[in-house]
MDTraj code that builds the backbone (N, CA, C; nanometers):
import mdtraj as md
import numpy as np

residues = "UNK UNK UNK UNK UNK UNK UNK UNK UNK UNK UNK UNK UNK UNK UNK UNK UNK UNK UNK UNK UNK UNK UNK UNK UNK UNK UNK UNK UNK UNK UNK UNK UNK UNK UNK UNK UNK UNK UNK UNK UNK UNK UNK UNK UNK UNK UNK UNK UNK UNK UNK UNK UNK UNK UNK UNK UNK UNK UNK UNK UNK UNK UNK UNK UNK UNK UNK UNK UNK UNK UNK UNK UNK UNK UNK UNK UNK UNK UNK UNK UNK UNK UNK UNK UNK UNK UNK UNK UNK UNK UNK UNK UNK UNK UNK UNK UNK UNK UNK UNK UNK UNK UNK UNK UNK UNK UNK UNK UNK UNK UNK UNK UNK UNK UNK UNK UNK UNK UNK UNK UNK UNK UNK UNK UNK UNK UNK UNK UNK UNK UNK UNK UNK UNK UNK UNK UNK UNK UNK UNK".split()
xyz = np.array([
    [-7.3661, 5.1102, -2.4009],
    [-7.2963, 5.0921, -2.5267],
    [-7.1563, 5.1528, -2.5209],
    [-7.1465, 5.2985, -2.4434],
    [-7.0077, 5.3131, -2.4408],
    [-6.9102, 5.2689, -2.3964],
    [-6.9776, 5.2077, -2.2537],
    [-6.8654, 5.0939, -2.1630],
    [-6.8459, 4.9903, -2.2357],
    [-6.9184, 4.9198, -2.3204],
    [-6.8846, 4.8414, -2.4139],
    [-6.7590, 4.8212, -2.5186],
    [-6.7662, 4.9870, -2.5283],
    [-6.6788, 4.9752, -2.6417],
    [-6.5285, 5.0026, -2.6042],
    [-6.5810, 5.0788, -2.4763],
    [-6.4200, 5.0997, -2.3712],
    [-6.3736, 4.9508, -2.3322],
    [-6.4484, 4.9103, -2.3420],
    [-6.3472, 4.7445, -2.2670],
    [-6.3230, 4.6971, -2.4028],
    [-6.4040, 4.7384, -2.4976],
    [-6.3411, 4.6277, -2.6467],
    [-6.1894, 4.7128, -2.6799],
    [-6.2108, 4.8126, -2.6095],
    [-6.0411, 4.9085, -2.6706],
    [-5.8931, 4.8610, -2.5686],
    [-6.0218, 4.8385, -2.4277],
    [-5.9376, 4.7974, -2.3606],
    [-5.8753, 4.6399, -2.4076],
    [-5.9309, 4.5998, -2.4089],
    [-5.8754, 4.4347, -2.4672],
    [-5.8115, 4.4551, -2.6094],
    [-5.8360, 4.4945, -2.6625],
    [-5.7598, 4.4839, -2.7896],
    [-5.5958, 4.5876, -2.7601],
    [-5.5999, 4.6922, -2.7046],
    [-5.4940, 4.7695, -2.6402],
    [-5.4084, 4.6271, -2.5555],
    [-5.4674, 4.5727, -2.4711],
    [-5.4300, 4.4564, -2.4068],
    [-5.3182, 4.3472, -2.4896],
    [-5.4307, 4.2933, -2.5751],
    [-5.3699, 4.1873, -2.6973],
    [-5.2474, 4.2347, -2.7086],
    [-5.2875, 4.3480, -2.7860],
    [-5.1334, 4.4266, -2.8849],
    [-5.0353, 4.4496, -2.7516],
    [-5.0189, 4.4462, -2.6231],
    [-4.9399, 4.4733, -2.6171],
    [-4.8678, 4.3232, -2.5196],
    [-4.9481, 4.2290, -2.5120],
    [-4.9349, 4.0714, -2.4793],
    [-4.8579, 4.0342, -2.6146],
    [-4.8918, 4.0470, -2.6804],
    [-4.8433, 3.9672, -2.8370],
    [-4.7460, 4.0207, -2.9123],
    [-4.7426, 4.1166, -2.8398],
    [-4.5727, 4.2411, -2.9378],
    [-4.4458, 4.1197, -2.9089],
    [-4.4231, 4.1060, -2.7657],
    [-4.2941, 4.0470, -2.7467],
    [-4.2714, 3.9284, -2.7956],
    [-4.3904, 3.8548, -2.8395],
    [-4.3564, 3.6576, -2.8709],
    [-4.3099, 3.7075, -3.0163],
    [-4.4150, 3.8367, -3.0995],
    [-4.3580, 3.8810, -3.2330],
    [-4.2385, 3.8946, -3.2461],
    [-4.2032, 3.9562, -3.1828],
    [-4.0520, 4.0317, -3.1808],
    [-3.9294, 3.9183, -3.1821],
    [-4.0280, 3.8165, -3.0748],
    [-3.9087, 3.6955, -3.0478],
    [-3.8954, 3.6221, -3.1655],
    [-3.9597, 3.5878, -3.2662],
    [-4.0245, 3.5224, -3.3825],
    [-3.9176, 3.6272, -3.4912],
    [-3.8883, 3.7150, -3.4708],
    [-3.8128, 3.7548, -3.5832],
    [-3.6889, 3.8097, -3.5874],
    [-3.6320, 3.7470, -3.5060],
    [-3.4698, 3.7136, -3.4396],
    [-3.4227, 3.6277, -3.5177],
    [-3.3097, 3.6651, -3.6002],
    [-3.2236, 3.5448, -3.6888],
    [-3.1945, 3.4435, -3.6212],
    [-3.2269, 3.2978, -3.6519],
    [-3.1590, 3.1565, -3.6202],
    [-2.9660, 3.1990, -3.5920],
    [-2.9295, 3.1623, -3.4905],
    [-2.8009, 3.1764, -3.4593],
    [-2.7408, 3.0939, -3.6180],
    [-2.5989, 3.1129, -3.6639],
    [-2.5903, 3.0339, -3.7549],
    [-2.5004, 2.9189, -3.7941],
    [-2.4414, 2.8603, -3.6927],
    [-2.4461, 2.7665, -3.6741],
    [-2.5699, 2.6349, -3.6066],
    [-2.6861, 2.6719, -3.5610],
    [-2.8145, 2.6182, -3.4810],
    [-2.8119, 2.5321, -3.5473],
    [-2.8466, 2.4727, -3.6929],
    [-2.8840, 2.4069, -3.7296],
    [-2.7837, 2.3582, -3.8669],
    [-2.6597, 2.3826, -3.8470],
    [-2.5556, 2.4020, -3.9826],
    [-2.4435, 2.2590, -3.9364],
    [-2.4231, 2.2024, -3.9763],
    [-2.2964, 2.1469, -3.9378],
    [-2.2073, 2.1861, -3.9730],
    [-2.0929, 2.1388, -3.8900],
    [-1.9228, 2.2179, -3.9307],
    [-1.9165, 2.1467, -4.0514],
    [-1.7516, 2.2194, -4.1283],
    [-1.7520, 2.1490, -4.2608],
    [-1.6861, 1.9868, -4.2098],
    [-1.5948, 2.0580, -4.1245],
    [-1.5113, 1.9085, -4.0330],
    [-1.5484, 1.8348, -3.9836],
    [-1.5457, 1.6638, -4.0941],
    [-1.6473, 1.5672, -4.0021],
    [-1.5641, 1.5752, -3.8349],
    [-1.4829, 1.5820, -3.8121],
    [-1.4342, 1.5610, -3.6700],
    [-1.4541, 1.6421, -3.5885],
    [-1.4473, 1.7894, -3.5810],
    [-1.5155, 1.8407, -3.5414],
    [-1.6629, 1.8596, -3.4727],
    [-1.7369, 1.8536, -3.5994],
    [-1.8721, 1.8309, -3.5855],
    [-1.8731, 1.7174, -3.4903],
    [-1.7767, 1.6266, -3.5250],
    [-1.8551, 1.4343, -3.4198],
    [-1.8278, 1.5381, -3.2561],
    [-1.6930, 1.6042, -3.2214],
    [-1.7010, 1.6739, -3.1171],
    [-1.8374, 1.7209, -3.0684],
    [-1.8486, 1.8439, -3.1721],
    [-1.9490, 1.9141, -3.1195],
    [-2.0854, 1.8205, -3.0579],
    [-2.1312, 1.7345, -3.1876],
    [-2.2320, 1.6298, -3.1445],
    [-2.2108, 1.5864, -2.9986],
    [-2.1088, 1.5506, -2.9908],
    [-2.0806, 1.4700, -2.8717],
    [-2.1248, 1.5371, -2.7267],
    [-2.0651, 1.6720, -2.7453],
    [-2.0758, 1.7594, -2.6248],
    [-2.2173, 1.8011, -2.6571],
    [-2.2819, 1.8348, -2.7301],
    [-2.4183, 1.8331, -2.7196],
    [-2.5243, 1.8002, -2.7014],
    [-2.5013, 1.6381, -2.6822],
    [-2.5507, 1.5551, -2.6478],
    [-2.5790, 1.5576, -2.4560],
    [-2.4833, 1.6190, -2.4678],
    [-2.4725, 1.6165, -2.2967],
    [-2.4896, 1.7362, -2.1828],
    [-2.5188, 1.7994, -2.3151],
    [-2.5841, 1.9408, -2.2321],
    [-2.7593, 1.9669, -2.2735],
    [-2.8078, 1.9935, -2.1590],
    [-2.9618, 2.0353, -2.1315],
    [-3.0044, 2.1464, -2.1636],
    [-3.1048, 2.1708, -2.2712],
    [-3.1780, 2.2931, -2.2691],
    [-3.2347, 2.3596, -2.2167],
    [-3.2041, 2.4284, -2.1743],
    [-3.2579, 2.5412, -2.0365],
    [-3.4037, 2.5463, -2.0741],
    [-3.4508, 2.5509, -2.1272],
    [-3.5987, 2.6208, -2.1669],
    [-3.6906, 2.5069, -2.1502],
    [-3.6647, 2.3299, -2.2377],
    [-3.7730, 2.2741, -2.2008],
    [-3.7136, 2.1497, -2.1399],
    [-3.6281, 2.1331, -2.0712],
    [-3.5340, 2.1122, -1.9697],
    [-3.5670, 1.9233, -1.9629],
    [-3.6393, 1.8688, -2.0794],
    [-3.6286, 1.7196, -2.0842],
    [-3.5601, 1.6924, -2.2055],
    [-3.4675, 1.7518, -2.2546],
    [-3.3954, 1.7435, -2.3429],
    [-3.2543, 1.8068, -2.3897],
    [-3.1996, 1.7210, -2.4858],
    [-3.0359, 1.7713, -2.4730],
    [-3.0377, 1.8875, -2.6159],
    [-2.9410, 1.9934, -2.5922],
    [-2.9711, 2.0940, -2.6876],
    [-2.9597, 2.0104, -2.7954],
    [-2.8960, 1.9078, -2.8087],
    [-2.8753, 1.8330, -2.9924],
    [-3.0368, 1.8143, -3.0261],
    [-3.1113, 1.7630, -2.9376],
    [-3.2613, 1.7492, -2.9939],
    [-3.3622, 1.8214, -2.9894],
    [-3.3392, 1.9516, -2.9210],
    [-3.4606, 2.0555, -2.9147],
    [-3.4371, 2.1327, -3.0035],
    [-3.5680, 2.1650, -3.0121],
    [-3.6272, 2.2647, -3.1567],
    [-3.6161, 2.4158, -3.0564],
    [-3.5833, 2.4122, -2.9555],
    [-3.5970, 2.5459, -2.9031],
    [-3.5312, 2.7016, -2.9430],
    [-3.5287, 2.7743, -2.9936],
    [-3.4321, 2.8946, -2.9912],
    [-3.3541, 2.9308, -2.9387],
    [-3.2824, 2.9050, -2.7808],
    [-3.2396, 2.9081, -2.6649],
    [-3.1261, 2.7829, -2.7304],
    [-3.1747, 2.6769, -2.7354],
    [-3.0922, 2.5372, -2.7458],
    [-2.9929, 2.5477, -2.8960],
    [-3.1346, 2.6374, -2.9595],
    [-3.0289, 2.6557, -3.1057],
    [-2.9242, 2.7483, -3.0933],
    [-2.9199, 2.8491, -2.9818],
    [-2.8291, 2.9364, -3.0004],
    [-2.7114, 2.8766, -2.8902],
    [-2.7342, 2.8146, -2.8159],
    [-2.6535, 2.6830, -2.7286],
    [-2.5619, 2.6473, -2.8697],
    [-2.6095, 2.5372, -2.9564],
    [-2.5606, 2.4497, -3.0213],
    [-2.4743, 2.5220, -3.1422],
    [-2.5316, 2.6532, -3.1884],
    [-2.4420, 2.7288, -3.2860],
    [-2.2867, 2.7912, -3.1861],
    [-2.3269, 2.7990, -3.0573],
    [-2.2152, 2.8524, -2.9746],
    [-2.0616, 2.6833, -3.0125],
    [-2.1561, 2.6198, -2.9321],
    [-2.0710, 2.5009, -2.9223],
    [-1.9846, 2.4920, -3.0528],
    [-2.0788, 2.5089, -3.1758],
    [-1.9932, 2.4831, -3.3095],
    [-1.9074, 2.5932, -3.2732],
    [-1.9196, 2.7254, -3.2872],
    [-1.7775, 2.8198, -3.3197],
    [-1.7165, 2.7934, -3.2252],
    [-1.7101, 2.7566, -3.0834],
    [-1.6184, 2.7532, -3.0074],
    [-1.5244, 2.5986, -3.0603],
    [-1.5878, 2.5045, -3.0834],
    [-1.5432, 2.3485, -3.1316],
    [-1.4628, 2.4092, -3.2759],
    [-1.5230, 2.4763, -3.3981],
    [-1.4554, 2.5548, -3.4922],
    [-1.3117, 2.6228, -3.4993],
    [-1.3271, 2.7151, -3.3562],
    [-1.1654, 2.7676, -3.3100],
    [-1.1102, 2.6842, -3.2709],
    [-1.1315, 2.5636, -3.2178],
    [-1.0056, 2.4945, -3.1351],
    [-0.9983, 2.4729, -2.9984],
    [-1.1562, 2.4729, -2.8973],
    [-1.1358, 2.4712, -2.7832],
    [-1.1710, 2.3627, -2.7422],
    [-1.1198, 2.3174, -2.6620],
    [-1.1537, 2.1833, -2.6330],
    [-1.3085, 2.1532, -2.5717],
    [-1.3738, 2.0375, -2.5832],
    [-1.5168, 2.0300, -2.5713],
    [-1.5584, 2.0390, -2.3578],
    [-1.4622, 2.0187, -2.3064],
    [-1.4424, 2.0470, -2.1619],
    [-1.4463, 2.1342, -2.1317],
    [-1.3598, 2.2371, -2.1692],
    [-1.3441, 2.3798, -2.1836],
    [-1.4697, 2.4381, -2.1949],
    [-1.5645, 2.4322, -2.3153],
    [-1.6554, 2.4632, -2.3329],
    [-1.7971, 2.4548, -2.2683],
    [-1.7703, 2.3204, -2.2067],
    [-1.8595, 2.2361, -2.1021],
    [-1.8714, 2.3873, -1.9615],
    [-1.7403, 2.3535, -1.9431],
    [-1.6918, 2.4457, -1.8488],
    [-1.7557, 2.6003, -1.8002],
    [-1.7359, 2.6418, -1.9797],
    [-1.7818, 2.7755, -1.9829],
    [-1.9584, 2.7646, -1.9861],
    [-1.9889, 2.7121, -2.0428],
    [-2.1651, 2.7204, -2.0379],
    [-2.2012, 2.7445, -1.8703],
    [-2.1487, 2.5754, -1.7748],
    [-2.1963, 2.5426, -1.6681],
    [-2.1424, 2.7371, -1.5689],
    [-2.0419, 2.7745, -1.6184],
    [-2.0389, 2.8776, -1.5474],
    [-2.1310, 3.0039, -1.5706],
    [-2.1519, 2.9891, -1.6445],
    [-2.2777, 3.0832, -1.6947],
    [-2.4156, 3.0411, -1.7128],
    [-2.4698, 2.9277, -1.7491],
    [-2.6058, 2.9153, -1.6514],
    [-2.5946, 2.8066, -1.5599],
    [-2.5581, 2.7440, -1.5177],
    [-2.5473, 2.6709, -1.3753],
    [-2.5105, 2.5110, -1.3967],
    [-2.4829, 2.4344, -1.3126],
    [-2.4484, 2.3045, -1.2900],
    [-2.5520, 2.2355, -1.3813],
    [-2.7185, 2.2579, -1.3707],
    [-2.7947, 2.2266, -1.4434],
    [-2.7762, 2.2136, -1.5809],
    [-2.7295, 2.2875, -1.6482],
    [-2.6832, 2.2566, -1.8159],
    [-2.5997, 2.1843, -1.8323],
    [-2.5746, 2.0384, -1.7394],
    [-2.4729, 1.9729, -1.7793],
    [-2.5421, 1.7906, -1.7134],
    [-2.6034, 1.7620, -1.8170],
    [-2.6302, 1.6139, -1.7573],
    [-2.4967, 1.5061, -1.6962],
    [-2.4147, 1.5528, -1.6927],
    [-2.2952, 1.4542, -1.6095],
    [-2.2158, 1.6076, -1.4936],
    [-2.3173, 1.6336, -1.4170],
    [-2.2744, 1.7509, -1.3114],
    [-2.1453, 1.6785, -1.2168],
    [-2.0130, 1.7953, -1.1862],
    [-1.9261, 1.7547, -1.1050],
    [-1.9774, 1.7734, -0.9378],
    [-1.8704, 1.7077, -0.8840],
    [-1.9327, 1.7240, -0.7535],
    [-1.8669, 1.8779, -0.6812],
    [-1.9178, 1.9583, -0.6892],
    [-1.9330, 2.0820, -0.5858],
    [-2.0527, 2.1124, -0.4624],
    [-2.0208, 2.2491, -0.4673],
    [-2.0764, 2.3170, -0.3261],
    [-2.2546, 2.2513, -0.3322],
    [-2.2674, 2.2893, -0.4209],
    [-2.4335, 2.2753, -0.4627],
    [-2.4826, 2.1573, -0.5030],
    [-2.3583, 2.0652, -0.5726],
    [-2.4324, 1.9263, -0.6205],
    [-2.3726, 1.8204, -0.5364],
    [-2.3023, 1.8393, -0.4533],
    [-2.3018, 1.6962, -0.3951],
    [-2.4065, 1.5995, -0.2921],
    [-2.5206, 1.7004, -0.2572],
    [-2.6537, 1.6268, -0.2482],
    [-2.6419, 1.5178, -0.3354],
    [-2.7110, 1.5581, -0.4882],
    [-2.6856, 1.4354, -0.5754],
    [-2.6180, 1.3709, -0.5678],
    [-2.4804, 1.3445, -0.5260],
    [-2.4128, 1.2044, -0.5089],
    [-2.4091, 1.1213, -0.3846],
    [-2.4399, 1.1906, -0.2753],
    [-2.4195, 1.1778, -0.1514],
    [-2.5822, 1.1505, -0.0766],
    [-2.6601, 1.1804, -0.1079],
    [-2.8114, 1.0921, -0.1019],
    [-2.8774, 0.9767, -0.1243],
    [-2.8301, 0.9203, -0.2298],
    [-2.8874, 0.7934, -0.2977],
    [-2.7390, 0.6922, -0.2444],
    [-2.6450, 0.7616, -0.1623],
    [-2.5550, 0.6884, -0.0545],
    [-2.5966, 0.7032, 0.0458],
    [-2.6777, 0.7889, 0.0895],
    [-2.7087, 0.7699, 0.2155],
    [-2.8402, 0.7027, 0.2329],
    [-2.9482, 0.6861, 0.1070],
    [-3.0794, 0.5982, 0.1144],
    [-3.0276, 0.4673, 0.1236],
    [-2.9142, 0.4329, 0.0516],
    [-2.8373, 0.2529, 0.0349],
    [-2.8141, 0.2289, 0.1551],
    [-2.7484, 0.2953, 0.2633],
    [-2.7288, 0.2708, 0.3390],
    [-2.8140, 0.2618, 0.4431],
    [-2.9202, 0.3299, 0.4795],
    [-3.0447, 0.3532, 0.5710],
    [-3.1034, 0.2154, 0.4780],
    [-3.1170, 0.1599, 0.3474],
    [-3.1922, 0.0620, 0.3190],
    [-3.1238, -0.0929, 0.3886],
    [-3.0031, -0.0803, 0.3629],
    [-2.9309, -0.1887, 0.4075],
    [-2.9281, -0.2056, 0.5262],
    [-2.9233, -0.1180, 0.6779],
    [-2.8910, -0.1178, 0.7676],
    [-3.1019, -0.1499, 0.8260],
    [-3.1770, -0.0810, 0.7697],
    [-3.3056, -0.2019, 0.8422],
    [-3.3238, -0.3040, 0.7508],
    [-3.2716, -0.3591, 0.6532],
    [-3.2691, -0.4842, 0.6337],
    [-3.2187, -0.6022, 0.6805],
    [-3.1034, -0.4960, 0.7061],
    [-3.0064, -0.6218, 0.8385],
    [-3.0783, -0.6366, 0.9862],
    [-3.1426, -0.5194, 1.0177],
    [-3.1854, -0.5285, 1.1725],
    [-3.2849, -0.6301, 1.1198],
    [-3.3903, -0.6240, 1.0051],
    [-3.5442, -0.7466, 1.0036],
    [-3.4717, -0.8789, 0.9806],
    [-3.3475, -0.8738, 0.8813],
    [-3.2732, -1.0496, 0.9362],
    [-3.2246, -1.0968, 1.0674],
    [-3.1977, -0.9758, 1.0825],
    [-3.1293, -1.0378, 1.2334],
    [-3.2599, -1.0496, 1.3672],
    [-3.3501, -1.0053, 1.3221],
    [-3.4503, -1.0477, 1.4327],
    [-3.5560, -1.1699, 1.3767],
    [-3.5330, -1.1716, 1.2444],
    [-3.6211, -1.3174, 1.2043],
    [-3.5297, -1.4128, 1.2627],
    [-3.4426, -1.4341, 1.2776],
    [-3.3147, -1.5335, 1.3766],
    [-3.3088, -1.5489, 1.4915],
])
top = md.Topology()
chain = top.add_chain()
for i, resn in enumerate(residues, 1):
    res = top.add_residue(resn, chain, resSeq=i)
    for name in ("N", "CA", "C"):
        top.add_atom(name, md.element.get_by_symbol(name[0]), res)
traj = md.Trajectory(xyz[None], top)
């Protein structure tokens, strides 16, 4: 009966201290722009625009304009104040991709790390084309 009750202390000691941090995360103010639009329809069409085209780190099949994530909302309130001051939506592009990586940007430039991606699906076209030509030229 006493080992019993040592593992029920143990697990519940456990819980509480598994479940503190998702709490904690849960009661973090919404950034405040996340979910606000600018007052400036033009603006805002900016911001939309560039948001559209950046990826949410967290559930990474989606652009921060459509995730419900916390991460994406505090993405998208950034984009507004920076679009708010006056920076251009490139600029901003710019600054994210330098701070979490090439990945937060569904139209990636070609550098050190991404030109795989452009330079692969040129080199499969070409390996496809070149034994297609050798099987015509031997059906002949």
């Amino acid at each position: 009966m006493r080992a019993l009750s040592t593992i029920h202390t143990a697990l519940v000691a456990f819980m509480i201290i598994v479940t503190l941090p998702v709490a904690a995360q849960d009661a973090v103010p919404p950034a405040p722009y996340a979910n606000v639009q600018l007052p400036d329809p033009a603006q805002e069409a900016k911001a939309e625009a560039l948001m559209e085209t950046l990826r949410c780190l967290k559930c990474q099949s989606q652009s921060i304009a459509d995730s419900d994530a916390s991460m994406a909302g505090d993405m998208r309130s950034q984009v507004r104040e920076r679009i708010a001051r006056g920076e251009d939506p490139e600029a901003i592009r710019a600054w994210l991709m330098e701070r979490y990586g090439d990945y937060v940007s569904y139209a990636p430039r070609v550098s050190e790390t991404t030109w795989p991606l452009f330079a692969v699906p040129l080199l499969l076209a070409l390996v496809a084309g070149l034994v297609l030509l050798r099987r015509l030229r031997g059906r002949t």
